[in-house]
C-alpha positions as CSV (number, residue, x, y, z in Angstrom):
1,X,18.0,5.8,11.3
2,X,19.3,3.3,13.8
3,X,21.4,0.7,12.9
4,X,18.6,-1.9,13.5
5,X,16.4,-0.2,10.6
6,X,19.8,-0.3,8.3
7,X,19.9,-4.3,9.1
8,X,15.9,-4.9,8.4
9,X,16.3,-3.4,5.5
10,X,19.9,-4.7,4.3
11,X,18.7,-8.2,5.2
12,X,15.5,-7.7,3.2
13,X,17.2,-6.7,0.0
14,X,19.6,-9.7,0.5
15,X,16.6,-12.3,0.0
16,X,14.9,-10.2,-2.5
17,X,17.7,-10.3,-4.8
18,X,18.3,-14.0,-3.7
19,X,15.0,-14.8,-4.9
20,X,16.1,-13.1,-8.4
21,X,18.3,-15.0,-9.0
22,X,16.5,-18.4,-8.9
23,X,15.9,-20.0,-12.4
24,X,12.7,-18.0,-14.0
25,X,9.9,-20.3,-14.3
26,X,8.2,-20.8,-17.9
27,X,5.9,-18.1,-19.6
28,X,2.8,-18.4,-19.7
29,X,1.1,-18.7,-23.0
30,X,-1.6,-17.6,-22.7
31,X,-0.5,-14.0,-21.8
32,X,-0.3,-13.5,-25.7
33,X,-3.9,-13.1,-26.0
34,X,-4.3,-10.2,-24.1
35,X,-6.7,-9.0,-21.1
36,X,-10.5,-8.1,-21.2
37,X,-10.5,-4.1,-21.4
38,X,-13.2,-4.3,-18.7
39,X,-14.5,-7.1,-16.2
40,X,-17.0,-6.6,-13.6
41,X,-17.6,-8.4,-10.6
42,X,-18.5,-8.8,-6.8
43,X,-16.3,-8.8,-4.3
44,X,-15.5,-9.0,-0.3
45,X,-12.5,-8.1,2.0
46,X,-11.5,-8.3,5.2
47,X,-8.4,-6.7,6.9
48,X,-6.7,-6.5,10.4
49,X,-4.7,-3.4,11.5
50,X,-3.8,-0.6,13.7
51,X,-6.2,2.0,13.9
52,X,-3.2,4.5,12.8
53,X,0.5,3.2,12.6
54,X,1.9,2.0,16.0
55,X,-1.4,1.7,17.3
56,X,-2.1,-0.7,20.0
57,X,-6.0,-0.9,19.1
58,X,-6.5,-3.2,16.4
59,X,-10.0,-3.9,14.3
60,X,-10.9,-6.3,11.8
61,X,-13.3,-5.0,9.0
62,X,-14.6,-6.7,6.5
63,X,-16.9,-5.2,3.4
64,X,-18.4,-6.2,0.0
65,X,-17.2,-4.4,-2.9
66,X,-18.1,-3.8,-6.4
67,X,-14.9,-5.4,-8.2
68,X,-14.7,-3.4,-11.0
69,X,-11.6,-4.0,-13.5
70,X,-10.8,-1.5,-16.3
71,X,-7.1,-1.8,-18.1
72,X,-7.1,1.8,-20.8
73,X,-4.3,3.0,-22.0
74,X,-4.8,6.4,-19.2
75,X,-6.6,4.9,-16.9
76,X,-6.4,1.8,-14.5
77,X,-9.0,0.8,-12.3
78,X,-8.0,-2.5,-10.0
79,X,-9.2,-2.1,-6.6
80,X,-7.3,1.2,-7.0
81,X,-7.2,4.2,-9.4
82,X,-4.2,5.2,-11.4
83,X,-3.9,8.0,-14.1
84,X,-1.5,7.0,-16.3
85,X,1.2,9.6,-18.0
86,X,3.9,7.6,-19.4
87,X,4.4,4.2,-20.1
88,X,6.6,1.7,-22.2
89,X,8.0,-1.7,-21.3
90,X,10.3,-0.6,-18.6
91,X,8.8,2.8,-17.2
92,X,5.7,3.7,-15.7
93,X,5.0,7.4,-14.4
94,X,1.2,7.8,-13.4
95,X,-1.1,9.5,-10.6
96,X,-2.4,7.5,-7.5
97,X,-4.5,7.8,-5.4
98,X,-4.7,6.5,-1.5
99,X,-6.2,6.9,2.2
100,X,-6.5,6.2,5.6
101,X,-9.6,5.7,7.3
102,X,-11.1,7.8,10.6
103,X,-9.7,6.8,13.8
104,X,-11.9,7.1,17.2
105,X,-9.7,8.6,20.7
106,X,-12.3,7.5,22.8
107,X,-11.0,3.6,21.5
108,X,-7.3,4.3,22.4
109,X,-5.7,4.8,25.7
110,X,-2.9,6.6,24.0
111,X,-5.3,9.1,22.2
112,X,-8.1,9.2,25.1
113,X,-9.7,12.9,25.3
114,X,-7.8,14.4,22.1
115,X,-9.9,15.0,18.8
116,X,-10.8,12.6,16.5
117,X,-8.3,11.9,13.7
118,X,-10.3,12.8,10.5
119,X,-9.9,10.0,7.1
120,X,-7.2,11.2,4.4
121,X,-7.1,11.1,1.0
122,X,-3.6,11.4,-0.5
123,X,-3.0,11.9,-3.8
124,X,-0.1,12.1,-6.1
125,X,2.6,11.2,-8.9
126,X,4.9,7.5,-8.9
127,X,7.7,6.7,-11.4
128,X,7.9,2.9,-12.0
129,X,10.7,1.1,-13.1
130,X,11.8,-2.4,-14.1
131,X,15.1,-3.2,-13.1
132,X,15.5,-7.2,-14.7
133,X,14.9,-8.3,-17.8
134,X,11.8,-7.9,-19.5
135,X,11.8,-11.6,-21.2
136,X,12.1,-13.0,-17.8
137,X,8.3,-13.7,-16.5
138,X,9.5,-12.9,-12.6
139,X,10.4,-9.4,-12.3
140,X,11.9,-7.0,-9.5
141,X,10.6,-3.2,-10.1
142,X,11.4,-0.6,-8.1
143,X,8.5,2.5,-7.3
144,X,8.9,6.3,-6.1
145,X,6.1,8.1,-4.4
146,X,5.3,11.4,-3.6
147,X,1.4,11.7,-2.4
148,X,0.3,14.7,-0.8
149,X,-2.6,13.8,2.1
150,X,-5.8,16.2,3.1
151,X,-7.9,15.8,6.1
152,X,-11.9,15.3,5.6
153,X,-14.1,16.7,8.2
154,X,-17.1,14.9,7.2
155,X,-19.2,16.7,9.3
156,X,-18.9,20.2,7.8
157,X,-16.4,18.6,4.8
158,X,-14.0,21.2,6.0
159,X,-10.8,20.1,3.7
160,X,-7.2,20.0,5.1
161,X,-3.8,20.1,4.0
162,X,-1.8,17.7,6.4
163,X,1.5,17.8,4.4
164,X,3.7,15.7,2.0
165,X,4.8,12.0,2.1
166,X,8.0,10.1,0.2
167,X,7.2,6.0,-0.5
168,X,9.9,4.0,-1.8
169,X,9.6,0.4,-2.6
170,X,10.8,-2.5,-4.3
171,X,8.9,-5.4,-5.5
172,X,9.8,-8.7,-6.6
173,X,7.0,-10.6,-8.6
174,X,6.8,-14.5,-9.4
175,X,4.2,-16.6,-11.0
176,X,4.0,-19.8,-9.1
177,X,2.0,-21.8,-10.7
178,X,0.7,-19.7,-13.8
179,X,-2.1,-17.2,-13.8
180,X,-3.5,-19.5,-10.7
181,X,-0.6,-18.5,-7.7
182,X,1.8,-15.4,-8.0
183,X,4.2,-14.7,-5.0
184,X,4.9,-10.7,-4.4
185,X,7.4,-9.7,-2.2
186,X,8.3,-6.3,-1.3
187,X,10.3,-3.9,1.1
188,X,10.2,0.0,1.5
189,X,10.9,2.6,3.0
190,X,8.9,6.4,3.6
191,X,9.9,9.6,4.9
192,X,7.5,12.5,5.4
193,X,7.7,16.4,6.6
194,X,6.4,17.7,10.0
195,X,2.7,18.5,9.2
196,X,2.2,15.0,7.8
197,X,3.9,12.7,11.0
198,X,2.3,15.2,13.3
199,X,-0.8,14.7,12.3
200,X,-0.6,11.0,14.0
201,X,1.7,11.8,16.3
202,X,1.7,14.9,18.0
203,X,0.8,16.1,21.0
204,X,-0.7,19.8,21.4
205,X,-0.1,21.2,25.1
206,X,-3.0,21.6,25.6
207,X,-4.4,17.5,25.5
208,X,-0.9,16.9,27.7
209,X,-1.5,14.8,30.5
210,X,1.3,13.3,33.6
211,X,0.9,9.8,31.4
212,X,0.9,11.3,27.9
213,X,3.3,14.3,27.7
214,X,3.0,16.9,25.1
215,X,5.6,16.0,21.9
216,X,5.9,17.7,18.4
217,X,7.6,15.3,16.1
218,X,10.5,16.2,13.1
219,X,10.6,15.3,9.9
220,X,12.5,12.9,8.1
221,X,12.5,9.0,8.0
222,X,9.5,7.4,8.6
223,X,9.7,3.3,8.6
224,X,10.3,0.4,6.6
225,X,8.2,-2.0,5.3
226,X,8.5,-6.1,4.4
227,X,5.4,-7.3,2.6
228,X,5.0,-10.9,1.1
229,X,1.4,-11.8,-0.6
230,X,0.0,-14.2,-2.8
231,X,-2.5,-13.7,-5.5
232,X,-4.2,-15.6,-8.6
233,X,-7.0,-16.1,-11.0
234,X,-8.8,-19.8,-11.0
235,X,-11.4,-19.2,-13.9
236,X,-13.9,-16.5,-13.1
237,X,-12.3,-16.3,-9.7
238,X,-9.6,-13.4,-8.8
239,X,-8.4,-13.5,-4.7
240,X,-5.4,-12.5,-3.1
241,X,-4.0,-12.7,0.6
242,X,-0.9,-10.6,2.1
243,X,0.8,-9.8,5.4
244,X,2.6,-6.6,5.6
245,X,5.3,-5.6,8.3
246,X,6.4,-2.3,9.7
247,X,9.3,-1.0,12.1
248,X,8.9,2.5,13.4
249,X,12.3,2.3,15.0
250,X,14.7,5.6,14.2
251,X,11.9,7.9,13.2
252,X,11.7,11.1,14.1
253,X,8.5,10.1,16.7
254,X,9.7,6.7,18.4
255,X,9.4,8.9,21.3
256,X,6.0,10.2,21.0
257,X,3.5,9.1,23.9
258,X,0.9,8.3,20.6
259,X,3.6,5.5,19.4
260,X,2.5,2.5,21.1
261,X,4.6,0.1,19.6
262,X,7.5,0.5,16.5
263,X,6.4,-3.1,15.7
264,X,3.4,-2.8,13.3
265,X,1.9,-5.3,11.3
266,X,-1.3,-5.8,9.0
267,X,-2.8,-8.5,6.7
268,X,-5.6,-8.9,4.7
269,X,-7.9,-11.3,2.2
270,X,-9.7,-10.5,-1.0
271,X,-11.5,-12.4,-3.4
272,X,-13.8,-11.5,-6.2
273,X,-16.4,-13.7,-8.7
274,X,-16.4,-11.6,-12.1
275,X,-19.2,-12.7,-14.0
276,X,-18.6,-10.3,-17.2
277,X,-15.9,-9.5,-19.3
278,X,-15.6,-7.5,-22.0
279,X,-14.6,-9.0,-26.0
280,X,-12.0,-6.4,-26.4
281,X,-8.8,-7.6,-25.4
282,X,-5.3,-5.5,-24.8
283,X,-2.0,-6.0,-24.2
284,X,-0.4,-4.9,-20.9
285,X,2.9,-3.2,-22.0
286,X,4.6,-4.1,-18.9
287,X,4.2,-6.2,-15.9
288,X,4.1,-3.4,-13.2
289,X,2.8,-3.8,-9.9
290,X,-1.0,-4.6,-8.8
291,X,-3.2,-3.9,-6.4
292,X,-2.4,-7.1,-4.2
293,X,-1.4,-4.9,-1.1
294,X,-3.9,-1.9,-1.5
295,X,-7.2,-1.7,0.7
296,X,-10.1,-2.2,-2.0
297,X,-10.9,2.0,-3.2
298,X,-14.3,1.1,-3.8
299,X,-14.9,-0.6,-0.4
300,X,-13.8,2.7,1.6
């Protein structure tokens, strides 16, 4: 990793833990009373990003959703999907699920005349951990990923293995103003093996061309990340907003001709209008992470 990852990420765990140590705001009271087990809704989203990572060729997609909210002791439904294993106040180790969507050559310059890349779903287990005090309402927790990702050819549904990826990330949550504004901040850091960075960024000899020379990539580091997103509930209302940032720079393909840029960036809107809630209530045991930087599943 070059020294200029080192400093992103240095200078991002800096303010994180700066913002820690700011006076914790006041509970909120009402989180006593627990959660609706279930709460259904409608929802919409729209997101701008690079059709892969690096990608110059952007699109903007937006999508209605069925916002479906479930809160069981093994299983979590929030715009995502989580199995859970283990949890208690300061641990979480569950299963998660993830993807990328399908990405057209014919709309890059970079990838012009190479196949298609097929979507991915990756799957796989994340240990949770709080790392401040539970009384305190903000929280920092810090997350370790392992997801394994498979190809789908959709047109034969021919399933591929496309290798292993590491996340790491810490996240520092605040409520603003109650239940109505949170702040979540968060930086990270992945590393992945050959078959998984190659699947974005190689290039076979056989699609090489004078402008786009053929490249196999390595494995080993594979960016950092700075996210920073707001979220809330305003009576039946749920939304959320976030920008997420990406440097490529030190990986193991910063040369490949597939890399357009190691500047990346994405950001995205949700909001949702639940008009049912269940009368059973529970308690969350902890206040892990949400969904407030995750594509909606259900929208996919």
């Amino acid at each position: 990793m070059k020294l200029r990852s080192h400093k992103l990420i240095f200078g991002a765990v800096t303010a994180l833990l700066g913002l820690a140590s700011l006076p914790a705001p006041a509970a909120d009271e009402t989180a006593g009373a627990g959660l609706p087990l279930w709460e259904l809704g409608i929802g919409a989203a729209a997101y701008n990003q690079a059709n892969y990572p690096g990608s110059d060729v952007r699109s903007t997609t937006g999508f209605p959703f069925p916002y479906v909210i479930y809160r069981g002791d093994w299983l979590r439904i929030d715009r995502s999907l989580q199995g859970i294993i283990y949890e208690t106040q300061r641990v979480k180790l569950d299963v998660s699920a993830g993807g990328t969507s399908v990405v057209d050559s014919n709309e890059s310059d970079a990838r012009e005349g190479m196949p298609d890349l097929d979507p991915t779903f990756e799957v796989g287990p994340a240990l949770s951990l709080l790392l401040t005090n539970p009384a305190r309402p903000d929280s920092i927790w810090g997350r370790l990923a392992v997801r394994t990702a498979v190809s789908v050819d959709t047109g034969d549904w021919d399933f591929k293995q496309q290798g292993w990826i590491l996340d790491t990330r810490l996240r520092y949550q605040r409520p603003l103003i109650g239940e109505t504004l949170k702040l979540s901040t968060e930086i990270g850091a992945s590393f992945a093996d050959k078959d998984y960075l190659g699947y974005f960024y190689d290039v076979p000899s056989e699609f090489a061309t004078i402008e786009r020379p053929a490249f196999s990539t390595g494995s080993g580091y594979a960016g950092a990340r700075l996210g920073l997103g707001f979220s809330g509930v305003y009576g039946k209302w749920r939304w959320s907003v976030y920008g997420a940032y990406l440097n490529f720079a030190g990986t193991p393909f910063e040369d490949s001709p597939l890399l357009d840029s190691e500047h990346d960036f994405s950001v995205g809107v949700t909001v949702g209008w639940m008009f049912w809630q269940s009368e059973r209530r529970v308690k969350p045991k902890n206040t892990s992470p949400g969904g407030e930087f995750e594509t909606p599943l259900f929208g996919l």
